[in-house]
C-alpha positions as CSV (number, residue, x, y, z in Angstrom):
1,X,11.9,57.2,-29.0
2,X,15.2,54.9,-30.1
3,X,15.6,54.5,-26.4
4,X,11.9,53.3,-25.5
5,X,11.7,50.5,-28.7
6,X,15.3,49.6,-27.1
7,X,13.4,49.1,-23.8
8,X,10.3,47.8,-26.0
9,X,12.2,45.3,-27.6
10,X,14.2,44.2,-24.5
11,X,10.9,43.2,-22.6
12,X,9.8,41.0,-25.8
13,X,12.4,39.4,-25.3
14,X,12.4,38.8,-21.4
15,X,8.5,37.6,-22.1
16,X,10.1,35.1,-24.9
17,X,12.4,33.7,-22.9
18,X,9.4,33.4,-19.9
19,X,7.2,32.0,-21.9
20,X,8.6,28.3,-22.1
21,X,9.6,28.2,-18.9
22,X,6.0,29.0,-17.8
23,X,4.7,26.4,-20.7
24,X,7.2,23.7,-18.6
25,X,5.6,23.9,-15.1
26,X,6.1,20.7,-13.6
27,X,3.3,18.8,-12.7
28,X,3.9,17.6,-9.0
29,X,3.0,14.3,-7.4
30,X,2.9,14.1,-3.8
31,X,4.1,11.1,-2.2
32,X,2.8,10.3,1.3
33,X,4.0,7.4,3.8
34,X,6.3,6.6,6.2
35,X,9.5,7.1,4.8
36,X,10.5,6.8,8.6
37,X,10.3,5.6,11.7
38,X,8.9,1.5,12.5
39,X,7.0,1.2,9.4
40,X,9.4,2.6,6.9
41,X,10.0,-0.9,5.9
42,X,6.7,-0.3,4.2
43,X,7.2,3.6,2.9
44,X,10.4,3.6,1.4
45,X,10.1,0.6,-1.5
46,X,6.8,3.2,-2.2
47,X,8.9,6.4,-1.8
48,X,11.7,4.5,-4.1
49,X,9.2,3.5,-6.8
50,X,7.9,6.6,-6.9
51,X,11.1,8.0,-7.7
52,X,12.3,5.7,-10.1
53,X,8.4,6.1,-12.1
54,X,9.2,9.7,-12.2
55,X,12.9,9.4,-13.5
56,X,11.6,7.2,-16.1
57,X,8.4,9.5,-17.3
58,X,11.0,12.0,-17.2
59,X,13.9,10.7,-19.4
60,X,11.2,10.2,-22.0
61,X,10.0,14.0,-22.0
62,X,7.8,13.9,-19.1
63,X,3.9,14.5,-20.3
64,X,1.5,17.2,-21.4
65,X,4.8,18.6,-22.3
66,X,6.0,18.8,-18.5
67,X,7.9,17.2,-16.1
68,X,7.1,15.6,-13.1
69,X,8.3,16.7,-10.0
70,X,7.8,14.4,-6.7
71,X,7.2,16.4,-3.8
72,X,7.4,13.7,-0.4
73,X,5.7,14.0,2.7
74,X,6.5,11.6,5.8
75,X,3.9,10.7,8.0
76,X,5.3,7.7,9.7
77,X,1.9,5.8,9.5
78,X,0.6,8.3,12.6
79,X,-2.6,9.8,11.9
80,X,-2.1,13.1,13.7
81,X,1.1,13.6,11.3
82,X,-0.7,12.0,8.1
83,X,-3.5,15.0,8.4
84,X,0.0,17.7,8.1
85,X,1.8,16.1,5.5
86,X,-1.7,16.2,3.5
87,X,-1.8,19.8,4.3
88,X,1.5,20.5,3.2
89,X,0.8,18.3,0.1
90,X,-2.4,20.1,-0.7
91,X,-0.3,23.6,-0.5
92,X,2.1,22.8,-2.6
93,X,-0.4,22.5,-4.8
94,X,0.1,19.2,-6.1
95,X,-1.7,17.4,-8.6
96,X,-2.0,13.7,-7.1
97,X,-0.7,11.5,-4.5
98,X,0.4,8.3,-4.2
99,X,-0.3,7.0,-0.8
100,X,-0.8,7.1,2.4
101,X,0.0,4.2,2.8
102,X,-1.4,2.8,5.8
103,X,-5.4,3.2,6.7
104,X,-5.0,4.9,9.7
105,X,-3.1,7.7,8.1
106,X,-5.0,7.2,5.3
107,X,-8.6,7.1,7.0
108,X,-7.3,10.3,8.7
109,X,-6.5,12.3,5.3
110,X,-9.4,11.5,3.0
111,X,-11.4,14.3,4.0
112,X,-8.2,16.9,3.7
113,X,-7.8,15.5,-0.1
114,X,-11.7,15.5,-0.7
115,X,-12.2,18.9,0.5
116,X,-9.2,19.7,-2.1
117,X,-10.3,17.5,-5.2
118,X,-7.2,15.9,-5.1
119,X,-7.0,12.3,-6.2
120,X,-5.0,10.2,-3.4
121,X,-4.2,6.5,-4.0
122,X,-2.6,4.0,-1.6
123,X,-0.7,1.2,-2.7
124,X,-1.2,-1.2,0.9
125,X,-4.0,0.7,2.7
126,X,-6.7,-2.4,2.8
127,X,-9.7,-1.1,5.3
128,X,-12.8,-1.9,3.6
129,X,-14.4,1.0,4.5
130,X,-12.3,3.3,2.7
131,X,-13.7,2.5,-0.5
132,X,-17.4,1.2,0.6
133,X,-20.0,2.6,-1.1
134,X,-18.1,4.6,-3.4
135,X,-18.1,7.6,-0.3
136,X,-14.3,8.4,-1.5
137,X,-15.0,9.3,-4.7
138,X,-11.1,10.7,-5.0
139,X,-9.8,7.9,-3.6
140,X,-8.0,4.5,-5.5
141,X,-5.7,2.3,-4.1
142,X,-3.6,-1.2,-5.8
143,X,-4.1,-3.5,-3.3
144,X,-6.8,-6.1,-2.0
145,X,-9.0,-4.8,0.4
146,X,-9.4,-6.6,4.0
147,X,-12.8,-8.3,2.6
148,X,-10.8,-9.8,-0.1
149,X,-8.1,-10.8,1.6
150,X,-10.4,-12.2,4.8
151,X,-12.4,-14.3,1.5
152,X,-8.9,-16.0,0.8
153,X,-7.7,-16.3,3.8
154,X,-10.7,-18.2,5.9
155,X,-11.0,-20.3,3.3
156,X,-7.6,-21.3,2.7
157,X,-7.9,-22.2,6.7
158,X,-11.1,-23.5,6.6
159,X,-10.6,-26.0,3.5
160,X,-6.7,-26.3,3.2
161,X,-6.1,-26.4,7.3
162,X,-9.5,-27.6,8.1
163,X,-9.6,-25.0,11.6
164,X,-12.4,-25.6,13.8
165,X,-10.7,-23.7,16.9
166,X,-9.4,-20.0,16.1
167,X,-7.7,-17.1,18.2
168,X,-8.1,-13.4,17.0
169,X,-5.1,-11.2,18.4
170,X,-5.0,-7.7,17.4
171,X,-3.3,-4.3,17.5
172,X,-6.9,-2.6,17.7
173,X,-6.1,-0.5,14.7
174,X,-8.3,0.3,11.5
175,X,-6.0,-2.1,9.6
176,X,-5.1,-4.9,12.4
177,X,-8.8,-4.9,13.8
178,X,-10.4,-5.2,10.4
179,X,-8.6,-7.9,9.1
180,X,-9.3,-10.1,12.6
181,X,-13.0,-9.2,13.0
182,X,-13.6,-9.9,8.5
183,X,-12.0,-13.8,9.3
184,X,-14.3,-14.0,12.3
185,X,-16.8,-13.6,10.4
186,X,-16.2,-15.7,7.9
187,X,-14.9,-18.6,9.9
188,X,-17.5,-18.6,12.9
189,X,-20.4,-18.0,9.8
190,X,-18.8,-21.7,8.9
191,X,-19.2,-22.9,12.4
192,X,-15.7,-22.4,13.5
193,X,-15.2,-21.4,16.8
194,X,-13.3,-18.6,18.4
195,X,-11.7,-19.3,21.5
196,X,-9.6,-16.0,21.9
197,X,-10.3,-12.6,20.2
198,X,-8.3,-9.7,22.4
199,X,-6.1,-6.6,21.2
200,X,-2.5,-6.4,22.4
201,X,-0.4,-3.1,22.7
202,X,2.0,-2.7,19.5
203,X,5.0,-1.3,21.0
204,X,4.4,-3.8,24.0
205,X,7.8,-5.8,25.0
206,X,6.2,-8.3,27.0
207,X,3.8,-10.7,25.7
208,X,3.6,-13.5,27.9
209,X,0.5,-12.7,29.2
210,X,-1.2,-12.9,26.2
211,X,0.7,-15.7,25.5
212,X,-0.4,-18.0,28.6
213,X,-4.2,-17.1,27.4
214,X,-3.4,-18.4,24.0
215,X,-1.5,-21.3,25.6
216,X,-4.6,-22.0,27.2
217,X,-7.3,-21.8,24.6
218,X,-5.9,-24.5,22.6
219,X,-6.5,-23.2,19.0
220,X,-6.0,-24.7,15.8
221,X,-4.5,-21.5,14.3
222,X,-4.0,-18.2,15.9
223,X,-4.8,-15.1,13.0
224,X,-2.8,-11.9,13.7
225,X,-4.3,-8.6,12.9
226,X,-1.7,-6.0,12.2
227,X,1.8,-5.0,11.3
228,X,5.4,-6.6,11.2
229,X,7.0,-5.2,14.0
230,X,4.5,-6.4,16.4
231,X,4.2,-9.5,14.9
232,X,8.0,-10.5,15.0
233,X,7.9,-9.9,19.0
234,X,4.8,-11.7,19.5
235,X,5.7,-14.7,17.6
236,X,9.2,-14.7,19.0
237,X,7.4,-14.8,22.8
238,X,5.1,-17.4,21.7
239,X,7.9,-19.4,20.6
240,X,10.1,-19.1,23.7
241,X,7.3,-20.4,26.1
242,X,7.1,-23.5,23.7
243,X,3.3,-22.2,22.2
244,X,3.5,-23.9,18.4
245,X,0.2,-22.7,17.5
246,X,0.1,-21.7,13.5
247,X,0.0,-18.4,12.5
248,X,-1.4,-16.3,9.8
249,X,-1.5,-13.2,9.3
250,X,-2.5,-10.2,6.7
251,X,0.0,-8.6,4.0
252,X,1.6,-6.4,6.2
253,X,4.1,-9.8,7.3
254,X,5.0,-10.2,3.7
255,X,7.6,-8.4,4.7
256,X,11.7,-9.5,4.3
257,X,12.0,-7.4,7.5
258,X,9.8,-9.8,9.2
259,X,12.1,-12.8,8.7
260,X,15.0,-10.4,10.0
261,X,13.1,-9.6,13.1
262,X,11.4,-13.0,13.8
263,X,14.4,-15.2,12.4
264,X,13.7,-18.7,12.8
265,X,10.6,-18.8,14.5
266,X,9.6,-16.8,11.4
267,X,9.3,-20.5,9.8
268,X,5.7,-21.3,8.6
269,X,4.0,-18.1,9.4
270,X,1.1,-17.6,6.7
271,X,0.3,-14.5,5.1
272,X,-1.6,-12.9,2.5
273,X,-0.2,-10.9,-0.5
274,X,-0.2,-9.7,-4.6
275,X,-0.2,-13.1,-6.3
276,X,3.5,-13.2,-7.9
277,X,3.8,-12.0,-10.9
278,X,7.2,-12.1,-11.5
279,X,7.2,-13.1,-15.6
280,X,5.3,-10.1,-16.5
281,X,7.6,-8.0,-18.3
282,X,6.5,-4.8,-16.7
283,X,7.5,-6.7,-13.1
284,X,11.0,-7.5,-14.0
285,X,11.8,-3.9,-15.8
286,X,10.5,-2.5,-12.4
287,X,12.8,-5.1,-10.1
288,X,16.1,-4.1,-12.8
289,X,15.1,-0.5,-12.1
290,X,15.2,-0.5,-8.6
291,X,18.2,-3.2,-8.2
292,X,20.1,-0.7,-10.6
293,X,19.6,2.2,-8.7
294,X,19.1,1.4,-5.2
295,X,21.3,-2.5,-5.3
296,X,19.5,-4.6,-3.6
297,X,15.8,-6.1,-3.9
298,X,13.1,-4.1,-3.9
299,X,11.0,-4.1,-0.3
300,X,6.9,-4.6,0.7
301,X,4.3,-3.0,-1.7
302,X,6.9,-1.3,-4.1
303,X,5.1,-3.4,-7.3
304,X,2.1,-2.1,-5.7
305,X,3.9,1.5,-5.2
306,X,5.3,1.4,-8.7
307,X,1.9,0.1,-10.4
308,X,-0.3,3.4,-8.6
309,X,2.1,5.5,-10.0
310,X,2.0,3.9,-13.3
311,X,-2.0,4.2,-12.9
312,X,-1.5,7.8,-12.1
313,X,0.9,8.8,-14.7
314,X,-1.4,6.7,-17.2
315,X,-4.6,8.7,-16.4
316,X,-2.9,11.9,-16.6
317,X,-1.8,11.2,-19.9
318,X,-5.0,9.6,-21.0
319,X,-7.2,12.2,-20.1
320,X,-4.8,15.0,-21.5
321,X,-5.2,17.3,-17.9
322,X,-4.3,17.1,-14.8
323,X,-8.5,18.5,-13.9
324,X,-9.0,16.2,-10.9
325,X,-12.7,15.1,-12.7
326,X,-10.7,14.0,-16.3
327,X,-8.3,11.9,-14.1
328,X,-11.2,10.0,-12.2
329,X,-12.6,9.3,-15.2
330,X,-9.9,7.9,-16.9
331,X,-8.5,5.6,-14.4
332,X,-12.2,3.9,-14.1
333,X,-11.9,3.4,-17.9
334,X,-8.1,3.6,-19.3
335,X,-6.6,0.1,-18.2
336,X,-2.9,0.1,-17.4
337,X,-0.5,-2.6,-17.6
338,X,1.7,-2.7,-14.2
339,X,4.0,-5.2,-12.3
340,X,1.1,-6.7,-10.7
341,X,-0.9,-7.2,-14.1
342,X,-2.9,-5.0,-16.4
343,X,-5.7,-3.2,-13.7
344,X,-8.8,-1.2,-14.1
345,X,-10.3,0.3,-11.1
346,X,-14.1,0.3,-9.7
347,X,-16.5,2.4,-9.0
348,X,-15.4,2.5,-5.7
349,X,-11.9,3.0,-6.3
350,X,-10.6,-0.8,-6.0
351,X,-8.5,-2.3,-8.0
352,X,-9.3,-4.8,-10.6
353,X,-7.5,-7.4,-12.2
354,X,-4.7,-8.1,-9.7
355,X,-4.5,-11.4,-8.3
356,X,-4.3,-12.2,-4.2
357,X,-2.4,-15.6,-2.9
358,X,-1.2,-16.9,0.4
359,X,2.2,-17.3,1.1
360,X,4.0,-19.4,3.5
361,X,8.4,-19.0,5.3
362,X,9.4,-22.0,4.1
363,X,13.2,-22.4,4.6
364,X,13.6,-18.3,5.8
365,X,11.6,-17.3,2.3
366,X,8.0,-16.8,1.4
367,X,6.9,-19.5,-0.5
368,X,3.7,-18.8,-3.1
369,X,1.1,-21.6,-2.1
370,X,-1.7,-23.1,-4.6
371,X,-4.3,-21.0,-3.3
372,X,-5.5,-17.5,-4.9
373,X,-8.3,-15.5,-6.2
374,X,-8.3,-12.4,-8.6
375,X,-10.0,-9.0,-7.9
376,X,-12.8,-8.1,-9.8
């Protein structure tokens, strides 16, 4: 009998000493993008603000009484990888995810996190259609979307530049595509006209055919759908066969990486981006953060990296679960102060509340121009 309250005794105790370390379960956050590869310029501020969100949550005592533990998935922007790291996300079990971050990817994994009730939200994916309609219920992101960003930008060209000749190049993708064929319509709604609207091949190393057509058309402006990389080369042709024609082009060129890459004939490229918000307290405690940790500046969409995971963290806490239905719920209702201003989100999962500028390289920096509109 002494010998089974011994062994009695010593399994209340083993359950004891379980029994917090069951209560402290981290809650995990998957972080998806490409944390490699050409468009890493773009995942790794989100992967680092991520991290430092966490750290911070963390040093404080986490929430719910738990920790938060990132769990990271790379996807390189590539749809067909995008659909595994969601998979691997989803079996880790984790509770939400912040990203992907490009809409390819991002188009490609909405069903995977649907199907799993798992609120995803991208800070720089900006097709339309991923929010249209409501029809991705789980799905938020802290960025304009292409029609707001097509709004600002036709107009800016149409009153500012006063275009009546555009060209439309393109790297045919969801995100390159889209935001060509949304100031197309705008502008030729206005009566512009569109002399050139063709796709080019993004990891293309000659563009001088492309070039000779653009040469040839004449247009006032030439709009560029898609990312840096491509960009950077195109430009750098144009330039080198003497073609001066403006450019503008979407977020993904507010980029430090694409003044690198495109050097000089970077100079008075146009794009689209968050309007600065620089003197909001919550924006420079997220620059000293990641200067502190990581010593230099922070990179492309980390304020909007850093702000989803404040949105995320926010709505966990607010609701008081991490039930996928509670955490809707409070991020359409709960407003969160973040770097880029104090944001709701709609019905369909847009942001609200964040302001949208254009920008210009002036001098090898972008320059914030006079011309904005905030999200609603």
């Amino acid at each position: 009998m002494k010998k089974c309250m011994t062994w009695l005794a010593a399994m209340a105790l083993c359950v004891a000493a379980a029994a917090p370390a069951i209560a402290a379960e981290s809650i995990k956050i998957g972080v998806q993008g490409a944390h490699s590869g050409d468009l890493a310029s773009y995942g790794v501020p989100s992967l680092n603000a991520a991290k430092l969100v966490i750290d911070e949550v963390n040093a404080k005592g986490g929430i719910l009484g738990r920790q938060l533990e990132l769990v990271a998935q790379d996807d390189q922007c590539k749809p067909e990888l995008a659909t595994s790291a969601a998979t691997r996300l989803i079996s880790d079990k984790v509770a939400v995810v912040m990203g992907p971050i490009c809409s390819g990817a991002t188009k490609a994994t909405l069903p995977l996190y649907a199907e799993a009730r798992i609120v995803a939200m991208s800070p720089s994916a900006t097709t339309p259609e991923l929010t249209a309609g409501g029809k991705n219920p789980f799905f938020f992101r802290t960025i304009a979307n292409d029609n707001a960003q097509g709004r600002l930008t036709s107009d800016f060209m149409l009153n500012n530049l006063k275009v009546k000749k555009v060209a439309y190049l393109h790297d045919n993708g969801d995100y390159g595509k889209g935001f060509a064929d949304i100031n197309r319509a705008h502008l030729e709604k206005a009566g512009v006209e569109t002399v050139l609207f063709e796709a080019v091949t993004p990891d293309a190393v000659d563009f001088s055919a492309v070039v000779r057509k653009l040469r040839r058309a004449k247009p006032d402006i030439l709009v560029f759908g898609g990312y840096q990389p491509t960009a950077s080369k195109l430009i750098q042709q144009m330039r080198r066969d003497r073609v001066t024609t403006p450019v503008l082009g979407p977020d993904g060129l507010m980029d430090e990486a694409f003044i690198k890459m495109a050097g000089k004939d970077s100079e008075g490229v146009y794009s689209s981006y968050p309007k600065d918000t620089r003197n909001l307290p919550e924006f420079k405690h997220a620059r000293e953060a990641h200067v502190k940790q990581f010593g230099v500046e922070p990179g492309s969409f980390y304020y909007n990296a850093y702000s989803a995971m404040l949105a995320l963290v926010n709505a966990i806490e607010k609701s008081g679960s991490t039930d996928t239905d509670k955490i809707i719920e409070a991020l359409h209702t709960a407003p969160v102060k973040t770097p880029l201003g104090t944001l709701t989100f709609s019905k369909t999962g847009d942001a609200a509340g964040m302001g949208l500028s254009i920008y210009q390289v002036k001098d090898g920096k972008f320059v914030e121009l006079d011309h904005s509109i905030t999200l609603e």
